[in-house]
N, C-alpha and C positions, 0 to 999 in steps of 0.2 A: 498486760500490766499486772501487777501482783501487787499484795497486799500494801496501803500506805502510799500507794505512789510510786514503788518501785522501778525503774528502768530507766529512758532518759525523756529529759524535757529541754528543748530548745526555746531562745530567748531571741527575740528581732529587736532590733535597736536605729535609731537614726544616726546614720555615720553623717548626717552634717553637722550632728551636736554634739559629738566627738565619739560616737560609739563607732564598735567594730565591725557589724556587721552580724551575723547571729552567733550564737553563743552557746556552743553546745555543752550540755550537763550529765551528770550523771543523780537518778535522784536516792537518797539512804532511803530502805525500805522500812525503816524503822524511825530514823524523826524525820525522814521527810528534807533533809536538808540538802540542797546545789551542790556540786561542787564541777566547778569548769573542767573539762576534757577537750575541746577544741575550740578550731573557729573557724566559718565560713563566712567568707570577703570575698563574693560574687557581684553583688547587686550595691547601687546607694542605697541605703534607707529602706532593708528592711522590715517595714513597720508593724505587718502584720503577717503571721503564719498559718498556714492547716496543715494535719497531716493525715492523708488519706491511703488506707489499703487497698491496694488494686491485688489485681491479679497475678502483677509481676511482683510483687512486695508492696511495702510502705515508703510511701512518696511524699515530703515536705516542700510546700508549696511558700512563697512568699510575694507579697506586692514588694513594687520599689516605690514608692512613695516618691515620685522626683515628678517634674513640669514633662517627659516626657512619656511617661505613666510605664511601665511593663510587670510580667511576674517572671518568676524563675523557675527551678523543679529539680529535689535532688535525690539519687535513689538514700534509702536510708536504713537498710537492711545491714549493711554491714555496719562498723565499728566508724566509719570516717565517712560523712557524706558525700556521694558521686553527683554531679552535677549529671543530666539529662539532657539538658537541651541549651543553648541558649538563649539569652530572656527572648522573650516574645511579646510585644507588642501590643497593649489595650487600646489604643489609639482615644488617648483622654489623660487629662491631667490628674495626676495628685491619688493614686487607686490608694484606699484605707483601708478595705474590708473584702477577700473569699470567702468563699464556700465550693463546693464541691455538690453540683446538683445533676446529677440522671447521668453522667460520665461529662462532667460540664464541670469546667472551671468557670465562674461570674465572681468578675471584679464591680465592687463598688470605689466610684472615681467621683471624692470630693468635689476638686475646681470644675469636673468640667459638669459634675449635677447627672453622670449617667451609671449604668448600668454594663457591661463587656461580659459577650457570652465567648469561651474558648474551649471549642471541642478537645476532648481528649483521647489520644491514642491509647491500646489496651495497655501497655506499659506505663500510664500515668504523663507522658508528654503534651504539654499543653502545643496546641496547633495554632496556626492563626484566628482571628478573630472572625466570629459568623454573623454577632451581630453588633450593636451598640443601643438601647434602649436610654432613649434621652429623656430625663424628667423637665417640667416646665413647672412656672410658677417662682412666688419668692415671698416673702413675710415681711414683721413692720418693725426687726432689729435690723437698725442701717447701717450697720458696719456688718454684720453677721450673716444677712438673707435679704441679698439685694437680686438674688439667683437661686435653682438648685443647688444643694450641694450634696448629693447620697452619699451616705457615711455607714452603710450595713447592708449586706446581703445574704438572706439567708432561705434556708427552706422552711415548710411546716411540718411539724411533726408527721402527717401521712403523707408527704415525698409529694401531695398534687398540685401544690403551689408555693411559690417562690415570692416573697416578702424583700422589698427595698424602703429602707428607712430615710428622709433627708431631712436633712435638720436644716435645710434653707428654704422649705417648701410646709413646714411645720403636718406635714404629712406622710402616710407609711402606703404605701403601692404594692399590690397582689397580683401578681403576674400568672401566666401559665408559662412552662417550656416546653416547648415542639424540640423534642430530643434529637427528632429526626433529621427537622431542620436548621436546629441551632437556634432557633429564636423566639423570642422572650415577645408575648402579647397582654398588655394591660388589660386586666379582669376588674380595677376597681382602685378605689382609692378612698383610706380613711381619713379625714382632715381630725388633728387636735388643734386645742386651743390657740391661736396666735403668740405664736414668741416663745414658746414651750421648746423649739431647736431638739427636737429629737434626734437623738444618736445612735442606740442601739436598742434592742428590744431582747428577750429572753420570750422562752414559754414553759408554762407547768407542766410537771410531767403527766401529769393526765390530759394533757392537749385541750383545753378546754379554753384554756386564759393566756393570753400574751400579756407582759410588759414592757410598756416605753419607759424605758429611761429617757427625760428629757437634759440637755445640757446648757439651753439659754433662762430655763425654768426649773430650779431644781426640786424634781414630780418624780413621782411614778405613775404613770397612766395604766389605770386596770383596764384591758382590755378583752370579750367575750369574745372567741374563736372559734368559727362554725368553718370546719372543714369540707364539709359538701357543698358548701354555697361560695366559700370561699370569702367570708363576709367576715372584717375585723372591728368591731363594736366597740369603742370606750366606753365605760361603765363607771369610774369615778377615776378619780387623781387622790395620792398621798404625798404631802408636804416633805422632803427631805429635812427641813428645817421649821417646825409649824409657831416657832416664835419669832422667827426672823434673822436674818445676820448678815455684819455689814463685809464689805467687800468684795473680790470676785469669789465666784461660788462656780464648779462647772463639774457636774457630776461627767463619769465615762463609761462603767460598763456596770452591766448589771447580774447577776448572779442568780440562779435557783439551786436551792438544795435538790437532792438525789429524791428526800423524803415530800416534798412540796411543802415543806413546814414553812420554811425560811426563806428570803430573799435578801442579798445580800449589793450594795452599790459602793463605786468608789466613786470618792467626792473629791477632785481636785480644788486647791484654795483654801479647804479645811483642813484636806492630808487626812482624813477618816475616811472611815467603811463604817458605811449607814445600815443597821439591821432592820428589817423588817421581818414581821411574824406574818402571814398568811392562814387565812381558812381552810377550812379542810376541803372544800371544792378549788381553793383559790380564786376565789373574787371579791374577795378585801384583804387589802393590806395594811399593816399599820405600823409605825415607828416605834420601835421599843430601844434602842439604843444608839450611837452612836460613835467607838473607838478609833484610836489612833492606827494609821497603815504602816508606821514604820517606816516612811519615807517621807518624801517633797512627793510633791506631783503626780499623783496615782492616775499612770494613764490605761491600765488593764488590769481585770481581778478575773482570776480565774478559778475552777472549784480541780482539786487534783482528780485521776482517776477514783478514789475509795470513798470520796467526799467525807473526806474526815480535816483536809485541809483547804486554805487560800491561798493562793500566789500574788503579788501584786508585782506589778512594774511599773517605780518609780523612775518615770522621767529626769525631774531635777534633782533630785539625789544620787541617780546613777546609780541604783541597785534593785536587787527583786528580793523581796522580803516575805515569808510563810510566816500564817497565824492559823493556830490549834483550832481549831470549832470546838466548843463544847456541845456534847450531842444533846442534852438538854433543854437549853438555854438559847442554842445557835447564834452565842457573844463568839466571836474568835479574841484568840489573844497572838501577841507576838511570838514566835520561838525561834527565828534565826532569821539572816540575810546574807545576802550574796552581792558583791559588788559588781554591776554591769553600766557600765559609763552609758547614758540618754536611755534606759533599758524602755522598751514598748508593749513588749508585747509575748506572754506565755504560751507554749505549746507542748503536748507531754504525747510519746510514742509507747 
């Protein structure tokens, strides 16, 4: 990737809310602006992407988001995405969240509260499923967390453990993966506060501090990160709003600068991006601003390659709109948008 973001970034969207399917771009290396180049209409409801180098090239992964859960896989080396495989199967409802861990595709699968491990072939081909790791438990919002509902999966910064977030179980699960054998063993589990609906989490780039973003609670949970022990600590909560505000309020993805200065969340209900300034070790956060995204509905904020910029994808707007970071300050401001009908979700190659 080159200077500003350069090259291309794909966009997932829900084709039940009238989107197309993902949305390939090409990015200016210079203001950083979209502009559509194709479109892959594979899957329903691509809602979430990664895109992973292997050995054979770069490979673009997506959930489908539908009641019979699978992911996809396209080569992406060349100028037009080649499909790979066809979908394959997580055997679980509603998948939200990949990652790519030890040659492992793991889906996170909202309705059904679990976890899907899918070995992968050296060409980047997801296989069938090896395992399914099921969370249990549920919390005391009754329309929200009547069950599991895992909505993140990801690695730790030293590759030795594997992080599942559920925002129906108001807790985050530290797993090991036996690469060997495909499957995912519970190491541990950190409970937050009741009703907090955690969604996704970040970490600083010194690995020391995870953050929750909560979505039934709109937090950020600081949280201590001890990689040898494998032990995730909450250490305090900052207020996304510490005066109050009426209405629905549902933050979604949360953000680290390159520098660890900054933390950055998107706050659906409000339609901002909430800043946060961070310590120099990162383990306090604090509210120093909060601006407009540029759209309805921010349901993904991403930092580009150069971290000079933000991506968001506005849901009910139907676009993905970039904002300037000032290196300073780290307020972003607006500087263009791209219209992408139920847009989801960023990914830049």
């Amino acid at each position: 990737m080159g200077e500003k973001g350069s090259g291309r970034a794909f966009v997932g969207s829900f084709t039940s809310a009238g989107g197309r399917g993902i949305i390939v771009t090409a990015v200016d290396p210079a203001s950083g602006a979209l502009t559509e180049t194709g479109v892959v209409d594979v899957v329903p409801n691509p809602s979430y992407l990664a895109v992973e180098h292997t050995g054979a090239g770069p490979v673009l992964y997506a959930v489908s988001e539908t009641a019979q859960g699978a992911v996809a896989a396209w080569d992406i080396a060349g100028p037009v995405p080649r499909p790979i495989c066809a979908p394959v199967a997580v055997h679980a409802k509603a998948p939200t969240h990949l990652a790519v861990v030890h040659g492992h595709l793991l889906t996170a699968n909202y309705d059904s509260g679990c976890v899907t491990v899918l070995p992968l072939a050296g060409d980047g081909t997801p296989r069938a499923a090896s395992d399914v790791l099921r969370h249990e438990g549920k919390g005391p919002h009754h329309a929200r967390q009547t069950g599991p509902h895992a909505h993140q999966v990801r690695p730790d910064p030293s590759g030795r453990w594997v992080l599942s977030v559920d925002l129906g179980t108001d807790s985050v699960r530290i797993c090991s993966l036996d690469a060997r054998a495909g499957r995912l063993t519970l190491h541990g589990e950190t409970a937050l506060p009741p009703g907090t609906g955690p969604r996704h989490l970040v970490f600083h780039p010194a690995g020391s501090h995870a953050y929750v973003l909560g979505e039934l609670e709109p937090t950020v949970t600081v949280c201590r990160w001890d990689a040898a022990t494998g032990v995730l600590e909450p250490v305090g909560a900052t207020s996304l709003f510490p005066d109050g505000i009426d209405g629905v309020v549902s933050p979604s993805a949360p953000v680290v600068s390159h520098s660890g200065r900054h933390l950055w969340a998107a706050v659906r209900g409000t339609d901002t991006v909430a800043v946060l300034a961070l310590d120099a070790v990162g383990g306090q956060a604090d509210l120093i601003a909060s601006v407009p995204c540029g759209g309805r509905w921010p349901r993904d904020l991403v930092l580009d390659p150069s971290g000079t910029r933000l991506y968001v994808a506005n849901e009910r707007s139907g676009d993905v709109t970039w904002l300037d970071i000032d290196s300073t300050t780290g307020i972003p401001h607006r500087a263009g948008c791209l219209s992408v009908p139920a847009a989801s979700n960023v990914v830049f190659a």
